[in-house]
Structures are given as structure tokens and as C-alpha cells.
TIVEX-581495 format. One record per residue (C-alpha): residue number from 1; residue in three letters; z, y, x. Coordinates in Angstrom, 3 decimals. Layout:
<nodes>
NODE   nr  rest         Z         Y         X
NODE  NUM   ALA         Z         Y         X
...
</nodes>
This chain:
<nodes>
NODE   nr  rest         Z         Y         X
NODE    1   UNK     2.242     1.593   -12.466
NODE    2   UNK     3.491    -1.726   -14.046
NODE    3   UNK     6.692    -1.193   -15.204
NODE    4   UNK     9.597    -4.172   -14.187
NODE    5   UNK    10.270    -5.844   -17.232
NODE    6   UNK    13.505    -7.177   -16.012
NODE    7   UNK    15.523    -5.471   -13.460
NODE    8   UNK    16.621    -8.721   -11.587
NODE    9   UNK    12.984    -8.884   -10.421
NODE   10   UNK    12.804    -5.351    -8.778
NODE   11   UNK    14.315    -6.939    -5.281
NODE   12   UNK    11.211    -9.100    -5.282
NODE   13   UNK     9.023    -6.246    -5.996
NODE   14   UNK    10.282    -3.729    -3.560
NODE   15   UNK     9.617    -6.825    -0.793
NODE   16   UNK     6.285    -7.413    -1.929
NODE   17   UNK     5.470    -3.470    -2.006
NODE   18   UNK     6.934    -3.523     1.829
NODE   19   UNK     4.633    -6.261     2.828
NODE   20   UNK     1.607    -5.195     1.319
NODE   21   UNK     1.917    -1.622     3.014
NODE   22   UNK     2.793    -3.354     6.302
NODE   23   UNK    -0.489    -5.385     6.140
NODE   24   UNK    -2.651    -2.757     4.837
NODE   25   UNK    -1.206    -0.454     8.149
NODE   26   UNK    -1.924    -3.498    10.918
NODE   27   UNK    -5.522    -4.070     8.696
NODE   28   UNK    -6.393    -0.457     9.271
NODE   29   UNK    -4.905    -0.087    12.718
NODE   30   UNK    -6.702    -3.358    14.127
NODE   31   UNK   -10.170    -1.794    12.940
NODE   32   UNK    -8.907     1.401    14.478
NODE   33   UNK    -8.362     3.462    11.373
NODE   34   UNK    -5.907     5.919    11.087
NODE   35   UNK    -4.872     7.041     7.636
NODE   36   UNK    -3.032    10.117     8.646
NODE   37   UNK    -1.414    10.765     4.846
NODE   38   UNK     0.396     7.616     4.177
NODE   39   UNK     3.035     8.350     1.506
NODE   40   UNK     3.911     7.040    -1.774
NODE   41   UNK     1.895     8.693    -3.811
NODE   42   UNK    -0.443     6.749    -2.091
NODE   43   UNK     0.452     3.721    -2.172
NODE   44   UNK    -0.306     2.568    -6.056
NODE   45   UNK    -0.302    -0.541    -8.333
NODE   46   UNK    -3.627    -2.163    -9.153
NODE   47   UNK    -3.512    -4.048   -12.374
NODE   48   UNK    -6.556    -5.631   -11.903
NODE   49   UNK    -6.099    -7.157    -8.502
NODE   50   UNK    -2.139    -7.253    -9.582
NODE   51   UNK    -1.454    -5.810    -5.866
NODE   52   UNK    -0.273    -2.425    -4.075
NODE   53   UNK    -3.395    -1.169    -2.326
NODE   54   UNK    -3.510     2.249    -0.442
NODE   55   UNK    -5.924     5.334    -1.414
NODE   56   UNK    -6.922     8.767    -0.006
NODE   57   UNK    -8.664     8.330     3.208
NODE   58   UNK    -9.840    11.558     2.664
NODE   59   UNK    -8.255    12.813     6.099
NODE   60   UNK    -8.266     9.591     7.366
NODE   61   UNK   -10.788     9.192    11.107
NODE   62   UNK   -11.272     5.983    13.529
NODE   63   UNK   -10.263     5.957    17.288
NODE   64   UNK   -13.238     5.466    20.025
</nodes>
């Protein structure tokens, strides 16, 4: 995880961690996906796309 250089920044971060989990939880839901292990250890920092993204869908199962 990228670490805050500055602390006056960590505010920003902690919103844009909250809205990123929020979307990825209506994306999921709207397709019908429930995740069923959402937690922080799964929530983690991509460096690459420079976003929060959520993994382990291992127990994870779609409504009919």
C-alpha cells in the first residue's frame, strides 16, 4: 500500500478510499453480486491503476 507522504493529505485519502468501496458495493449489487467477505484486508491499493479496488470473490455468488 502507498504510503501518505504527507499527513495533511490522509483526510483526502480516507474520502477517496470511502467512495471507491461505496461504488465498487452499488457496482456489484446492481449486477446482483454479493461479495459476502468485504473487509479491509480486502480492500487494497493498486499502484498501477492508482485506485482502491476490492479482491477475494472467492465466497462471493449472484442472486436469481
Amino acid at each position: 500500500m502507498e504510503r501518505c507522504k504527507d499527513v495533511s493529505d490522509v483526510p483526502e485519502k480516507l474520502e477517496k478510499f470511502r467512495q471507491r468501496t461505496k461504488y465498487c458495493l452499488r457496482l456489484l449489487h446492481s449486477l446482483n453480486i454479493i461479495h459476502h467477505d468485504v473487509k479491509p484486508s480486502n480492500i487494497v491499493y493498486s499502484p498501477s491503476l492508482k485506485e482502491f479496488v476490492l479482491i477475494d470473490f472467492g465466497i462471493s455468488h449472484t442472486l436469481a
